[in-house]
C-alpha positions in Angstrom: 19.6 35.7 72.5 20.6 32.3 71.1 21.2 32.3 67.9 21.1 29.0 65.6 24.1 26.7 65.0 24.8 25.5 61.5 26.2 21.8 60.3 29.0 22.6 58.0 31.1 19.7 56.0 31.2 17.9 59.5 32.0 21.4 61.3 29.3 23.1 63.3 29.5 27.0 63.0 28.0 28.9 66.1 27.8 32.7 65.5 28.7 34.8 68.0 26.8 37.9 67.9 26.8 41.0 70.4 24.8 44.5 70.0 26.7 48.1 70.5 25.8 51.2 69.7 22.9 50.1 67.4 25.3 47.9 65.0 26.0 43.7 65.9 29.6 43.2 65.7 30.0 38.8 64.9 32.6 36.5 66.1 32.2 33.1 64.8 33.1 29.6 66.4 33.9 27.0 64.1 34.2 23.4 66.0 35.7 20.6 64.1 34.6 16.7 64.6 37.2 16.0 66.4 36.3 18.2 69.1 38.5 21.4 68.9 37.7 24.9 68.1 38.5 28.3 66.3 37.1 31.3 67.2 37.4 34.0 64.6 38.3 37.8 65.3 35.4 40.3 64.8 34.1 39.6 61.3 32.3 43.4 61.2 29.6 45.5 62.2 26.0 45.0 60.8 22.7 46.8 61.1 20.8 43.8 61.9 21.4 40.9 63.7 20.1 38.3 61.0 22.5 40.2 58.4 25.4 39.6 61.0 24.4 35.9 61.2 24.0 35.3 57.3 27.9 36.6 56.8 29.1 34.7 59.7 27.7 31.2 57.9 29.1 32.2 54.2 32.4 33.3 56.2 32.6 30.2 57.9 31.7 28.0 54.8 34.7 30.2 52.6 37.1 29.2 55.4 36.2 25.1 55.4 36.0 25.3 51.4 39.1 27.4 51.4 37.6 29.9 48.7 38.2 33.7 49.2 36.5 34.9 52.7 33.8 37.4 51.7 34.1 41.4 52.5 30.7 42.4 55.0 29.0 44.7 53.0 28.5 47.1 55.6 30.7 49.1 57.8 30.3 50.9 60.8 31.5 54.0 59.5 29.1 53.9 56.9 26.2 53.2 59.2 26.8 55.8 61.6 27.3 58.4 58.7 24.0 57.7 57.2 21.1 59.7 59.5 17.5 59.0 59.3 15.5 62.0 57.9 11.6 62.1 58.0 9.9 64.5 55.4 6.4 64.8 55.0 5.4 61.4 57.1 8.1 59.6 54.3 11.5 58.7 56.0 14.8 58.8 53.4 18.5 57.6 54.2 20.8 60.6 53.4 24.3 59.9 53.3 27.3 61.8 52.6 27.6 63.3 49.1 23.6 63.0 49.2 22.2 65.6 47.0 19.8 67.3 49.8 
């Protein structure tokens, strides 16, 4: 899937997203005016592509501004210690150190 491209302080950053085991792991290009580019190292593992996406952009837009680069929220571990539970028709997240 192509995913969108985003204008930057003269930079364009072009996420670079790719789907394993259920989570979308991000790389992200960041091309300068003058024609070069920088390709990050995985940025992290998200649950959905459009999350992956978002934190690519503000990751890219720390960089340029050189603020502090942001921490993804998720992390695979995480994800793949939560499990999907469906109770009465109702589905709950339950994690470790859940009380049920």
């Amino acid at each position: 899937m192509q995913w969108p491209e985003m204008r930057y302080k003269e930079r364009v950053l072009v996420p670079d997203i790719v789907e394993d085991d259920g989570m979308y792991a991000v790389k992200l290009v960041i091309r300068s005016p003058e024609g070069t580019q920088h390709t990050t190292d995985v940025l992290g593992d998200f649950p959905c592509p459009v999350g992956a996406v978002r934190f690519a952009f503000q990751f890219g837009m720390a960089q340029i501004d050189h603020q502090p680069l942001p921490a993804p929220e998720w992390t695979a571990q995480e994800w793949h210690a939560l499990r999907l539970v469906v109770r009465r028709g109702r589905a709950a997240f339950l994690g470790q150190g859940s009380p049920n």
